[in-house]
N, C-alpha and C positions, 0 to 999 in steps of 0.2 A: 369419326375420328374426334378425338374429344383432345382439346386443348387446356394442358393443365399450364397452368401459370407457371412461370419457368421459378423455380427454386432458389433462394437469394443464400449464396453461399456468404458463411461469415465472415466476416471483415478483420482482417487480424490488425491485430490494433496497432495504432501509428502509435510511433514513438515522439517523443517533445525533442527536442535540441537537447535536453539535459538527461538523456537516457531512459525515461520513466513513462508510463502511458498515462495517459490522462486521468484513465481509474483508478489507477494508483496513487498519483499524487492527489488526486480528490478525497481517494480513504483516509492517506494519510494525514490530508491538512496541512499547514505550516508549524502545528507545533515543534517538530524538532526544530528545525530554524531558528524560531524564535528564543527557543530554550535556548541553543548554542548561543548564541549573538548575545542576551542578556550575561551569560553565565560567564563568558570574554570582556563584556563590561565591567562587570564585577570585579573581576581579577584585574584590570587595566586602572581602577580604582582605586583599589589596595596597596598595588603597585607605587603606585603614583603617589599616592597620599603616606606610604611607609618610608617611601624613596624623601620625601621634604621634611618628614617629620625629624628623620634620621638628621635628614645636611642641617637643619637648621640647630639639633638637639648637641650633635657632635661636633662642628666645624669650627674652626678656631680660626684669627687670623691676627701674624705677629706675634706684637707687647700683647701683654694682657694690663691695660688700662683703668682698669675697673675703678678702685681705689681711689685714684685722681681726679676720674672724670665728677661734673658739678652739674645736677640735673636740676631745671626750676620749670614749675609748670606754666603752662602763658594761661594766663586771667580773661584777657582780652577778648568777649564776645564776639566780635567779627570776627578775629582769628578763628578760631573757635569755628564759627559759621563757614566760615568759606574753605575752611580745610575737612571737617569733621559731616560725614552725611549723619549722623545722630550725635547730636550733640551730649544727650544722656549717658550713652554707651562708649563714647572716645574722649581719649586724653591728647591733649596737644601737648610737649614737651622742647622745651630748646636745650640741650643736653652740649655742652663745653668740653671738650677734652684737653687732657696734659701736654701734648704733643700733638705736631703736625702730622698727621697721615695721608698717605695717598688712595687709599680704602680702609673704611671702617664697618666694623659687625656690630651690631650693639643689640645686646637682648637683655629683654624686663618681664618680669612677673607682672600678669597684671590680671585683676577679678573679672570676669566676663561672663557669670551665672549659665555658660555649657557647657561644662563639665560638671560630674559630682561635687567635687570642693570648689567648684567655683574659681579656681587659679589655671591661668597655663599662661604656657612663654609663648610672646611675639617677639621674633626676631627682622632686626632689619637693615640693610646692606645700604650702607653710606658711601660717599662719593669723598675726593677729597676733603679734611676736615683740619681745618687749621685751629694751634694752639687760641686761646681765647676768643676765639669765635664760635659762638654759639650754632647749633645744625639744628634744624628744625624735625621733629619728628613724632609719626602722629603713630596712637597706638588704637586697636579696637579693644578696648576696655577700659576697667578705671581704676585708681589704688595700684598705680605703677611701684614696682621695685626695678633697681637695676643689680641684673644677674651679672650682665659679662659685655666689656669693652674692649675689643681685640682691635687693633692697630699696625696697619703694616705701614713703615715708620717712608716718612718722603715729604 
């Protein structure tokens, strides 16, 4: 009697917790994954950055101020220093408005060399801003204009 080694019947293959057997997701790899998850960042990017561009581009708030308001740059190198992380690339500004407000918008053209023409708007959301009192406000560029002074009056 000859004893043949007993037969190793095949192993049907375990499944992982996420449905797939191990040779399969080994052929596959993680690229889809990874492609999804980038391709959702992308779009969550887009999103985000069209969604700011817009509110800051479109939004108004109240008077429209402009006109009145009295912009002077501050000189003062400390100021300068302690508000500004590159002092080359930012402007510090004390900007005066006509009236008292209880929120203020204030957006300026200003050169900032990332863009083709080298111009875009910073906009920026002030807190109460009373008549002859100057607000302090720092921009990331230089060669300020002021575009727009909205005012909600309080």
């Amino acid at each position: 009697m000859r004893s043949d080694p007993p037969r190793s019947q095949p192993q049907p293959e375990r499944l992982s917790h996420y449905g797939r057997s191990r040779r399969e997701r080994a052929r596959r790899g993680l690229g889809p994954s990874i492609a999804a998850v980038c391709a959702l960042a992308g779009v969550l990017v887009v999103v985000v950055s069209f969604q700011d561009s817009t509110r800051a581009r479109f939004t108004t708030v109240g008077a429209d101020l402009t006109q009145g308001a009295v912009v002077v740059p501050v000189e003062d190198p400390a100021s300068r220093a302690s508000e500004c992380v590159d002092t080359s690339s930012c402007t510090l500004l004390d900007m005066t408005a006509p009236e008292d407000c209880s929120a203020a918008l204030v957006r300026f053209e200003v050169t900032t060399g990332r863009s083709d023409d080298g111009r875009e708007t910073e906009s920026r959301e002030l807190g109460a801003v009373r008549a002859g009192s100057p607000a302090r406000v720092v921009l990331g560029g230089v060669d300020p204009e002021l575009v727009y002074l909205g005012c909600e009056p309080g």
